[in-house]
C-alpha positions in Angstrom: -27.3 -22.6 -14.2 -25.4 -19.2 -14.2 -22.0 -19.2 -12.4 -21.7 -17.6 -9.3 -18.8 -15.0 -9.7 -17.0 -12.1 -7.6 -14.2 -9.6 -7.0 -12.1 -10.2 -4.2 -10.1 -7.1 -2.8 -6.3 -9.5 -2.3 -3.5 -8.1 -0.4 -1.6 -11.4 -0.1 -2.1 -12.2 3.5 -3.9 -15.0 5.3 -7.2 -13.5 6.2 -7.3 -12.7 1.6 -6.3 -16.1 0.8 -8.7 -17.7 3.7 -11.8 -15.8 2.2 -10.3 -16.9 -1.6 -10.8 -20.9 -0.5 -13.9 -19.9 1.5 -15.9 -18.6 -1.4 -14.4 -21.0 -3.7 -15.8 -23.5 -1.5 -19.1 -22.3 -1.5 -19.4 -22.5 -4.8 -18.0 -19.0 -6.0 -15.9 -18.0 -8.9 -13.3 -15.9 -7.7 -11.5 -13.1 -9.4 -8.5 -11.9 -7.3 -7.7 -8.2 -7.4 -4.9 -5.9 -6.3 -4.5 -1.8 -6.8 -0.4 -1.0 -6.7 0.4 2.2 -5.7 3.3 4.1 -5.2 2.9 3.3 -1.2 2.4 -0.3 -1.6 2.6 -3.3 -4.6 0.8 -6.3 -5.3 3.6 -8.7 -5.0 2.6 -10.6 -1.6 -0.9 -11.0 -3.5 0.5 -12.4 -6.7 2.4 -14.6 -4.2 -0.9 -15.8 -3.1 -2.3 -16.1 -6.1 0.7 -18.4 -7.5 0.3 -20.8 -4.5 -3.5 -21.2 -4.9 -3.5 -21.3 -8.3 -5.5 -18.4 -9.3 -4.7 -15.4 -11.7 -4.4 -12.0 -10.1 -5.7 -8.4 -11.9 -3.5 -6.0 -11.0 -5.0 -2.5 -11.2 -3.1 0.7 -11.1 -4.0 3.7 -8.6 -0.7 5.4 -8.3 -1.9 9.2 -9.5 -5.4 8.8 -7.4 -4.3 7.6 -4.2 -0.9 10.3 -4.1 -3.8 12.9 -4.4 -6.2 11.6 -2.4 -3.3 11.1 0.4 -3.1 15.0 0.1 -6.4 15.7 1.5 -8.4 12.9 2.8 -12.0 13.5 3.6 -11.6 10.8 6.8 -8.4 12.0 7.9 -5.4 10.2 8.8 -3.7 7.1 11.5 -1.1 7.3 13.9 1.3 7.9 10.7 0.0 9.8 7.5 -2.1 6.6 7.2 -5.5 7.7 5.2 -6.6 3.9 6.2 -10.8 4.4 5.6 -10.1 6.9 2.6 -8.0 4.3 1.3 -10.0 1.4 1.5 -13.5 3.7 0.1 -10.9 4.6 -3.0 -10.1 0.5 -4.1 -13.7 -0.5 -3.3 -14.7 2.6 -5.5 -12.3 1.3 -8.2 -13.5 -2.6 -7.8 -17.2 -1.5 -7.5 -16.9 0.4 -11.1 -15.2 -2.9 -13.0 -17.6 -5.0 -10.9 -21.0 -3.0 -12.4 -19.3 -2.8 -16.0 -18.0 -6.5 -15.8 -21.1 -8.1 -14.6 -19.6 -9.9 -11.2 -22.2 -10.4 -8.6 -20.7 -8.8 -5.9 -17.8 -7.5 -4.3 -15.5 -9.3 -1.5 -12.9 -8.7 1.2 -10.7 -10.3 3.6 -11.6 -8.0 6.2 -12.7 -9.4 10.0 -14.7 -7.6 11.9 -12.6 -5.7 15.0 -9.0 -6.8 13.4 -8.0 -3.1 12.6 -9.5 -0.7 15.3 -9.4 2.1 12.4 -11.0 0.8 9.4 -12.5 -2.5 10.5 -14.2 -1.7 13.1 -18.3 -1.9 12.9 -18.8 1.4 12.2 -16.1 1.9 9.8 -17.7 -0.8 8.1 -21.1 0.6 7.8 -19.7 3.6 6.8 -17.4 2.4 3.8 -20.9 0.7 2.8 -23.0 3.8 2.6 -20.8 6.3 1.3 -19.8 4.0 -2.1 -24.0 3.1 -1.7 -22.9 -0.5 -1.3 -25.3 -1.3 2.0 -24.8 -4.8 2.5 -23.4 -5.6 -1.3 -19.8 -6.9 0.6 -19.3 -10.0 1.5 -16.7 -10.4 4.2 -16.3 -14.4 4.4 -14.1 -14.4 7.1 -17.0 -12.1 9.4 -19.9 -13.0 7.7 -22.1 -14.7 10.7 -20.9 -12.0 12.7 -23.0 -8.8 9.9 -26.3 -8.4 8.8 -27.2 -10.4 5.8 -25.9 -8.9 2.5 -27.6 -9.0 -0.6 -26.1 -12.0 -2.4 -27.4 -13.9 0.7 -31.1 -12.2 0.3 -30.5 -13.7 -3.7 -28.9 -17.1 -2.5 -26.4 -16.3 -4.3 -24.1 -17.6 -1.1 -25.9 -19.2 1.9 -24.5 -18.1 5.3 -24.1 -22.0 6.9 -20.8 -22.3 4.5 -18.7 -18.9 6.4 -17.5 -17.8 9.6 -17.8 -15.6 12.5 -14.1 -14.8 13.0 -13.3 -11.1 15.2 -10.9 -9.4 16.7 -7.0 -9.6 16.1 -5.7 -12.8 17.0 -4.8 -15.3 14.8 -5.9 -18.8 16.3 -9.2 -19.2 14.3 -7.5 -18.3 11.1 -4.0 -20.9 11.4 -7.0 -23.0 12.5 -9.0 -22.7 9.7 -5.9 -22.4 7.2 -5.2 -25.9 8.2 -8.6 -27.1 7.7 -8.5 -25.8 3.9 -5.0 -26.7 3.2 -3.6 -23.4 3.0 0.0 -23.8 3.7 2.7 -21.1 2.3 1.2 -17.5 3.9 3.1 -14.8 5.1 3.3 -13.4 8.7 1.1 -10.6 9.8 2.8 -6.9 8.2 1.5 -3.3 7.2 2.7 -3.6 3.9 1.7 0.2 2.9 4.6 2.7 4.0 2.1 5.0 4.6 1.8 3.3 8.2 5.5 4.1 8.9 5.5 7.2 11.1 8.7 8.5 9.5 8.3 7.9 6.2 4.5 9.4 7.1 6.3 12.5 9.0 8.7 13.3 5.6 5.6 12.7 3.2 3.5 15.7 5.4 6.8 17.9 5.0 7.0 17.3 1.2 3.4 18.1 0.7 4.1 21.7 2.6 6.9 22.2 0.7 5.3 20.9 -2.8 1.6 20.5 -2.7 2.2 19.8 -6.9 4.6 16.6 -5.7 4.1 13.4 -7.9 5.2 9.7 -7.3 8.1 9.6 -8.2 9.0 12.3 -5.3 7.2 9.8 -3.2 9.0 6.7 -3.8 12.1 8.3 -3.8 11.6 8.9 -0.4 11.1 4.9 0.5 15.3 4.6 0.9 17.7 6.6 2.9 18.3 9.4 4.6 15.5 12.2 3.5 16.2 15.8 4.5 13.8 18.5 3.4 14.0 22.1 3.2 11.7 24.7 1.2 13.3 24.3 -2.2 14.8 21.3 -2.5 14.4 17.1 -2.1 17.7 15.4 -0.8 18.1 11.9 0.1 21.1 10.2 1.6 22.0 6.4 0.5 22.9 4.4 3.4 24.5 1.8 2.2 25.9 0.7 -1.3 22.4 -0.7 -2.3 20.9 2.1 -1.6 23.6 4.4 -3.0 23.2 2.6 -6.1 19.5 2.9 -6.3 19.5 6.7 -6.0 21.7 6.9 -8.7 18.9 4.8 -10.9 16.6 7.4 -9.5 17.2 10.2 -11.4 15.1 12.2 -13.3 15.3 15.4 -15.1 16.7 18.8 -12.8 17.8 16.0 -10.2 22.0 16.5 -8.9 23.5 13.6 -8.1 27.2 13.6 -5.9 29.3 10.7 -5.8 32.1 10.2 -3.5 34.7 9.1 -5.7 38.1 8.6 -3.9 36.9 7.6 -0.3 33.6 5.6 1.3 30.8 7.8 1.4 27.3 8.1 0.4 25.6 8.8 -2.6 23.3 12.4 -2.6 20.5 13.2 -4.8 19.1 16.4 -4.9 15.6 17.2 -6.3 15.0 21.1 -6.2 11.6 22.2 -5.9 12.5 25.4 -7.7 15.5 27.6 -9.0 18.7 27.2 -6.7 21.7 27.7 -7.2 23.9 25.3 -8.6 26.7 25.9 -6.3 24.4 26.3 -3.4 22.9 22.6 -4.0 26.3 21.4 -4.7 27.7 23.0 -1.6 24.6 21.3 0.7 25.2 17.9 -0.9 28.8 17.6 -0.3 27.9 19.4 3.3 25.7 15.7 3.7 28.6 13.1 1.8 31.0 14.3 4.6 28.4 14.5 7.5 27.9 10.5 7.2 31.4 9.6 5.9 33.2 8.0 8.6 36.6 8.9 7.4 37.5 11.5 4.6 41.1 12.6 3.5 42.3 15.8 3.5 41.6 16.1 -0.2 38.7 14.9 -1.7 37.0 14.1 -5.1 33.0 14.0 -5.6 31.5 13.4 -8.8 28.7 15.9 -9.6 26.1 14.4 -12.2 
C-alpha cells in the first residue's frame, strides 16, 4: 500500500509541531518545510524539528519575498506586514516542489480565527483559490471546523483523527500538546520583523529612497539606530555587540567611523548615490557624538 506523504509549511511554534504529530498520527509521512528570508529564519523550526525527531527542508526566498514586499497585491498589516501575500508566496513555492516531488498534499499549522488578518475564513478561502488549491490544504489543527479537502474526498486522511481548534487562545493546544507528548515549544512570537512597526516604518523609507534596495540593505537595518535621508543608509550601533556587528556588515562603497579614543558608537554609512566623502564623513561623526555620553575636547575617529 502506497505511503501517505505531505509538505508541512513549519515555523517552529506549537500550533506547526501539534499538526506534525497530528498527521503523523494519522498515518502521514511528514516532510517539514521552512522558506528563510531576509525578514525571518528557520531556526525556531529546525528547533522543532530536532526535538521531534524529524529533518527540516530549508528553502530559500530571500530575493522574492524583498520584491514582493515592495509591492504587494493584498497590501500590508498594522506594520509593513504583507501577511496574506506572504503566506500565497511559500504556499506558491511548497505547492511547486509538492506537484514535481509527488507529495499528496500540502499542510499548515494554521487555526481558523488565530490571526484576524491571514487566518481568518475568508483569508483562507482566498489563499486557496488564487494558488487554485480549493480544498487541497489540510489544516490539522482546524480541520473539523472547514469543508472537506480533497485528501479526505481520496481517504487519504479521515477527518475522526483531527480537530476543531479556533480562535487565539492557547488552552486546547497546551491541552492537546500534553496529550501527544510534546514538551519543549516555544512561547507565542511574531518571529518576522516585518510585524515590528519601526523596523516596518524605516523599511517604507528605504524603499522611497531606493526602490532598487536588496537584502542586504534590509538586514542591515535589523540592529541599531537607522537614520535615512535621500542618498544615503546610516545605522547607529547601540551597544558594543551591535557596534561590532556593523563593522562585519560592510560591503563595497559602505563608510564605516570608529570612535577610537573615547566610548562611542560605531556608524556605517551606505550611500545610495555619489556624496561627498567629506560630507558623509562630516554626518557620521555629527551621529558618534550625538549618542556619546561624554567626548573630550579632542577626539580620534577611525574612518574605514
Amino acid at each position: 500500500m502506497k505511503k501517505v506523504k505531505c509538505l508541512l509549511l513549519i515555523s517552529g511554534g506549537l500550533d506547526s509541531m501539534l499538526s506534525l504529530k497530528v498527521l503523523q498520527n494519522n498515518g502521514v509521512s511528514v516532510q517539514p518545510i521552512c522558506f528563510n528570508s531576509y525578514f525571518f529564519n528557520c531556526k525556531a523550526a529546525q528547533k522543532a524539528c530536532d526535538n521531534l525527531n524529524v529533518p527540516l527542508r530549508v528553502v530559500e526566498i530571500g530575493d522574492i519575498h524583498l520584491e514582493m514586499t515592495k509591492s504587494p497585491k493584498f497590501g500590508y498589516g498594522s506594520a509593513h506586514n504583507p501577511c496574506i501575500d506572504c503566506h500565497l508566496m511559500m504556499l506558491r513555492e511548497a505547492k511547486k516542489i509538492m506537484e514535481a516531488e509527488g507529495y499528496d498534499f500540502l499542510a499548515t499549522g494554521e487555526v481558523l480565527g488565530q490571526r484576524p488578518m491571514s487566518q481568518n475564513a475568508n483569508s483562507l478561502m482566498l489563499i486557496e483559490k488564487e494558488l487554485d488549491l480549493v480544498d487541497k490544504i489540510v489544516r490539522p489543527l482546524s480541520l473539523k471546523l472547514l469543508p472537506e479537502t480533497e485528501a479526505e474526498k481520496k481517504g487519504l486522511i479521515n477527518r475522526d483523527g483531527f480537530y476543531s481548534i479556533s480562535g487565539r487562545g492557547r488552552k486546547d493546544q497546551i491541552k492537546l500538546a500534553e496529550e501527544l507528548g510534546v514538551k519543549d515549544y516555544p512561547t507565542p512570537a511574531g518571529g518576522c520583523i516585518l510585524t515590528e512597526k519601526d523596523y516596518g516604518n524605516n523599511l517604507a523609507e528605504l524603499f522611497e529612497f531606493k526602490p532598487e534596495a536588496d537584502g542586504s540593505d534590509c538586514v542591515l537595518m535589523r540592529f541599531g539606530r537607522v537614520q535615512l535621508s535621500d542618498d544615503c543608509l546610516m545605522v547607529i550601533g547601540r551597544n558594543q555587540l551591535e557596534s561590532e556587528w556593523l563593522e562585519n556588515s560592510k560591503k563595497e562603497g559602505d563608510m564605516i567611523l570608529i570612535p577610537e579614543d573615547f566610548s562611542g558608537p560605531t556608524v556605517i554609512m551606505r550611500p545610495f548615490r555619489d556624496v561627498e566623502e567629506d560630507v558623509l564623513i562630516d554626518r557620521g561623526i555629527g551621529l558618534i557624538l550625538q549618542y556619546s555620553k561624554k567626548v573630550p575636547e579632542e577626539f580620534t575617529v577611525e574612518i574605514r
